[in-house]
C-alpha positions in Angstrom: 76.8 28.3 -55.5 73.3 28.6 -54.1 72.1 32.0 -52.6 69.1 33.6 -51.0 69.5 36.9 -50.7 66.3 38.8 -48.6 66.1 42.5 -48.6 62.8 44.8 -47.5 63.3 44.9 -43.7 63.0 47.3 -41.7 60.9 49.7 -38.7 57.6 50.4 -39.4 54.5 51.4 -37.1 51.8 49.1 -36.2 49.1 49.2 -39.0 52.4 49.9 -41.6 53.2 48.1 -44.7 56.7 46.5 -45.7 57.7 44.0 -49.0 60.0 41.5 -48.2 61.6 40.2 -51.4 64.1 37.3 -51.8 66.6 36.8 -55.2 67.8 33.0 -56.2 70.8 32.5 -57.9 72.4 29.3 -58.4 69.1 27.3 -58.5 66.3 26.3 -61.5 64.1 29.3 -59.2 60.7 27.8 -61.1 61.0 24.6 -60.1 61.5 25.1 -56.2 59.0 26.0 -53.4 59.2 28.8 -51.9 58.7 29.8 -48.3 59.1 32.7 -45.8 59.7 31.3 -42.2 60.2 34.3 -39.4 61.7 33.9 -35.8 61.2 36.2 -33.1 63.7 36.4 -29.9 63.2 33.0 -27.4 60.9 31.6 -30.2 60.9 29.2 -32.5 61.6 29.6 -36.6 57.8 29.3 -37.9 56.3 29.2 -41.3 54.9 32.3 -42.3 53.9 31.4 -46.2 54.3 29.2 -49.2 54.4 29.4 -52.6 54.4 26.2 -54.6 56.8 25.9 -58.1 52.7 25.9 -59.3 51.6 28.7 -57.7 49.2 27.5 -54.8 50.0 29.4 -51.6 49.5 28.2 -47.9 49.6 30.7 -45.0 50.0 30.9 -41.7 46.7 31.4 -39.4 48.3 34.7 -37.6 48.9 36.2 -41.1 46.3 35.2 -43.0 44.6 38.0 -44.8 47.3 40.3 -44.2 50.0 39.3 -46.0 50.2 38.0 -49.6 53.3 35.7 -51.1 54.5 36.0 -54.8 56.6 35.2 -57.2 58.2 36.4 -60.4 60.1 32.9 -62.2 61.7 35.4 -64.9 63.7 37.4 -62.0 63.8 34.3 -59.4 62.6 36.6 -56.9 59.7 35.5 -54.2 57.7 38.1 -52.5 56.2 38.6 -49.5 53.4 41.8 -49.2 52.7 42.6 -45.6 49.9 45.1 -44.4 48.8 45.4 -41.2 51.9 45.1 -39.3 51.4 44.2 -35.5 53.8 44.4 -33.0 53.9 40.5 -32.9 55.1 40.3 -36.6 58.6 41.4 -35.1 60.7 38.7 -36.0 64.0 38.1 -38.2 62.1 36.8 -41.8 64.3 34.0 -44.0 63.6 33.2 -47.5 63.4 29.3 -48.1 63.7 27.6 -51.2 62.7 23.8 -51.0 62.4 20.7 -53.6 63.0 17.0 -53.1 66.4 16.9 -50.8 67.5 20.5 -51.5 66.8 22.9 -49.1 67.9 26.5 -48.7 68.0 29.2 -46.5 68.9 33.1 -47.0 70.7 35.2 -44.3 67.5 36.8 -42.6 66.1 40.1 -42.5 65.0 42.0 -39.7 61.3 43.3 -39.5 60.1 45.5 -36.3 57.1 46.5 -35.5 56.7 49.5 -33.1 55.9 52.6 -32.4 
């Protein structure tokens, strides 16, 4: 049985810092790519960042240079660092673990940003 289990969420004030982080069980964690996608109310689910079973990351534009992804392959646990929270980081943040035809989701955790 395949799970994705995000925890880190949470209220923080504009200019905060929060760690998402996002445990794998049930998979070979190394092997996957791994992704945290957010959705806001009314909006779509958009990618937020990447980390490749290599290590090469891809980010969003709107979170570039604030937030950082990362991985640890011994705990199967993805990271994702996130400084300079703005109010329109607000979203509901998933955990994604992708290779070939597989593709999983986690249950979501919620992130505001507001004062």
């Amino acid at each position: 049985q395949v799970q994705l289990v995000e925890s880190g969420g949470g209220l923080v004030q504009p200019g905060g810092s929060l760690r998402l982080s996002c445990v794998a069980s049930g998979i070979m964690f190394s092997r996957y790519n791994m992704g945290w996608y957010r959705q806001a109310p009314g909006k779509q689910r958009e990618l937020v960042a990447l980390i490749f079973s290599g290590g090469t990351t891809n980010y969003a534009y709107s979170v570039k240079g604030r937030f950082t992804i990362s991985r640890d392959n011994a705990k199967n646990t993805v990271y994702l660092q996130m400084n300079s929270l703005k109010p329109e980081d607000t979203a509901v943040y998933y955990c994604n673990g992708k290779i070939a035809s597989y593709n999983y989701w986690g249950q979501g955790t919620q992130v505001t940003v507001s004062s």
